[in-house]
N, C-alpha and C positions, 0 to 999 in steps of 0.2 A: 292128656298126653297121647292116651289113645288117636286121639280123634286128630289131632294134626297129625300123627304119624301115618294114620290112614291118609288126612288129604294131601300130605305129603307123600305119598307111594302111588296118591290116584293123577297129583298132579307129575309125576315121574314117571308114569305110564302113558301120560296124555301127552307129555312133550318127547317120548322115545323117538319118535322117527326126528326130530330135532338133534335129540340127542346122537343117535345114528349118523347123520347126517354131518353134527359137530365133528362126530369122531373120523370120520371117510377125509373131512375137510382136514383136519389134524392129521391125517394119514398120509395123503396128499402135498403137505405141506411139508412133513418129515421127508419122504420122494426127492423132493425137489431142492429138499436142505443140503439133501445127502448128496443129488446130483453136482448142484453149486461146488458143495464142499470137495467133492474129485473134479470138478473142473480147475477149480481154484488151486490143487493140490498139483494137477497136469503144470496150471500157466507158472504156480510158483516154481518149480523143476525145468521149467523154458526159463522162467528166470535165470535161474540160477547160471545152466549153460551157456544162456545169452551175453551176463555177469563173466563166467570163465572164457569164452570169446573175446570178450569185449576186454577179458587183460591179456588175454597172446593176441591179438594185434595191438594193444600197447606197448607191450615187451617188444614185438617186432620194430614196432615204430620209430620206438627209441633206439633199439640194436641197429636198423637203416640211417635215424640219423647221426648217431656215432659215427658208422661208416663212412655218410657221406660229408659230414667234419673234416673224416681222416684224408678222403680226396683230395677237399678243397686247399687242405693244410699244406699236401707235399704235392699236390698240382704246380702251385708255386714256383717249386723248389725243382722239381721233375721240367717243368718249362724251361727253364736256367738252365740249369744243366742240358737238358738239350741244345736251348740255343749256344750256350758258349761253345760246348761240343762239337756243332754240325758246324760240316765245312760248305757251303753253299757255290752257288758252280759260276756267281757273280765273282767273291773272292777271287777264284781260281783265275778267271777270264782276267782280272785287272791285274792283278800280281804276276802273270805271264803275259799278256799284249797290252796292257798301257802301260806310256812310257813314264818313266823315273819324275819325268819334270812337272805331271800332271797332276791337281789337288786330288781324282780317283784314288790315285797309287796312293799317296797317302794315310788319306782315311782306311783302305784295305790293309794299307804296312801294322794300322794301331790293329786295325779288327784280328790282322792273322798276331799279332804282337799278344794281345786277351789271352788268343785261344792259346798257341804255345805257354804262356804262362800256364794257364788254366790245366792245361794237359800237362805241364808237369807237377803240378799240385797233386792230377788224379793221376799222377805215374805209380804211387804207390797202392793204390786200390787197383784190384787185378780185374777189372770191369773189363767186358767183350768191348764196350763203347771205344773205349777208349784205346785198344790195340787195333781196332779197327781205323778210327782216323790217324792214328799215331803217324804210317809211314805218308800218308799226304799230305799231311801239315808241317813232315820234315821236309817231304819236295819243294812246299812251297818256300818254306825258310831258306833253303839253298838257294831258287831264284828270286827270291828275295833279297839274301846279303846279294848274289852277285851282281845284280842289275841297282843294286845300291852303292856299292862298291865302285861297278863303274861309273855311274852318275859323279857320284863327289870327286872320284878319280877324274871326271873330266872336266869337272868345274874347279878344282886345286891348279889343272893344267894349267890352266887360262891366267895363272899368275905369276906363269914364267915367260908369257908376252913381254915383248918390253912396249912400254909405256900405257902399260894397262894401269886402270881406274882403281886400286886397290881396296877403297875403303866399296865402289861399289861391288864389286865382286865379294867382299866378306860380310856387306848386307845381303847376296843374295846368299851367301850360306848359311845365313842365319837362320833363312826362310826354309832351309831343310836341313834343322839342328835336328829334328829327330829322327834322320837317316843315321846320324853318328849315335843315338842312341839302342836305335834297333841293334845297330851291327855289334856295338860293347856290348849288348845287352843276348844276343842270339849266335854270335860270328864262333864262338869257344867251341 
C-alpha cells in the first residue's frame, strides 16, 4: 500500500504542472461563466424593459384605436348634421333669382324645406350652429312662400280667362303640387 501511495504522489508530482494548468484552465473557465452569467443577467433586464415597452405601446395602440372607432363613428353623424345644417350660397342664389316656374327652384324649395325641418328639430338643443343659420334660413322661407305664393297666385288667375283650357291649366298645377305643400307646411 506503501508502494502505490508513493507512486501515486510521485505520479502526482510528475503531472503537477498538468495539474496547474487544469486548474488556471478551470479558472479561466469560472471568468468567463461569470462574465456570460452578467451578460445574460444585463440582456434579460433589457428584456424585461423591452417586454414593458412592448405593452405601453400596446396599451397606446389600442387607446388610439378606440379613439379613432370613436371618429369614424360620429364622422358620420357630424357630416349630416353639417350638411343638413349648412346653408350653401347655390341655395340662396336659386331661392332668390330663379324663377318660381323653373325645375332649380324647386329642387332648392325641398333642400331649404329638409333644412327648416331639420332646424326645427334642433331648435330645442341650444347649439351655436344652429342660431347661427337660424335667421337666414328664415329669409329664405319668407322669399320662398312669397315668390311661391305669387307663382300659384298667378297661375289660379289664368282661370278666370274666359274660355281657358281648364283641365290643362290644373295639369300644370299639379306639376307644382308641392309649392302648395311648402306653403301649408312653412306659411304659419
Amino acid at each position: 500500500l506503501r508502494k502505490v501511495e508513493t507512486r501515486s504522489i510521485g505520479d502526482y508530482i510528475s503531472q503537477s504542472s498538468n495539474v496547474a494548468s487544469l486548474h488556471y484552465q478551470i479558472k479561466n473557465c469560472d471568468d468567463i461563466l461569470a462574465r456570460m452569467e452578467e451578460m445574460l443577467s444585463k440582456f434579460q433586464n433589457d428584456l424585461g424593459s423591452i417586454s414593458a415597452e412592448i405593452q405601453s405601446l400596446q396599451d397606446q395602440s389600442r387607446s388610439m384605436s378606440v379613439k379613432l372607432q370613436n371618429r369614424q363613428a360620429i364622422q358620420g353623424e357630424l357630416t349630416q348634421y353639417v350638411s343638413d345644417l349648412s346653408v350653401k350660397e347655390h341655395l340662396i342664389q336659386h331661392i332668390t333669382d330663379t324663377p318660381a316656374s323653373e325645375r332649380e327652384f324647386s329642387e332648392m324649395l325641398r333642400e331649404l324645406d329638409h333644412k327648416l325641418k331639420f332646424l326645427n328639430l334642433q331648435s330645442f338643443n341650444e347649439y351655436r350652429s344652429v342660431y347661427d343659420v337660424h335667421d337666414v334660413l328664415f329669409k329664405l322661407k319668407f322669399k320662398a312662400i312669397s315668390k311661391t305664393r305669387e307663382f300659384l297666385l298667378s297661375k289660379i288667375y289664368l282661370f278666370r280667362r274666359p274660355m281657358a283650357n281648364y283641365q290643362m291649366l290644373q295639369n300644370q298645377l299639379l306639376n307644382y303640387k308641392y309649392f302648395n305643400e311648402f306653403l301649408l307646411a312653412h306659411s304659419r
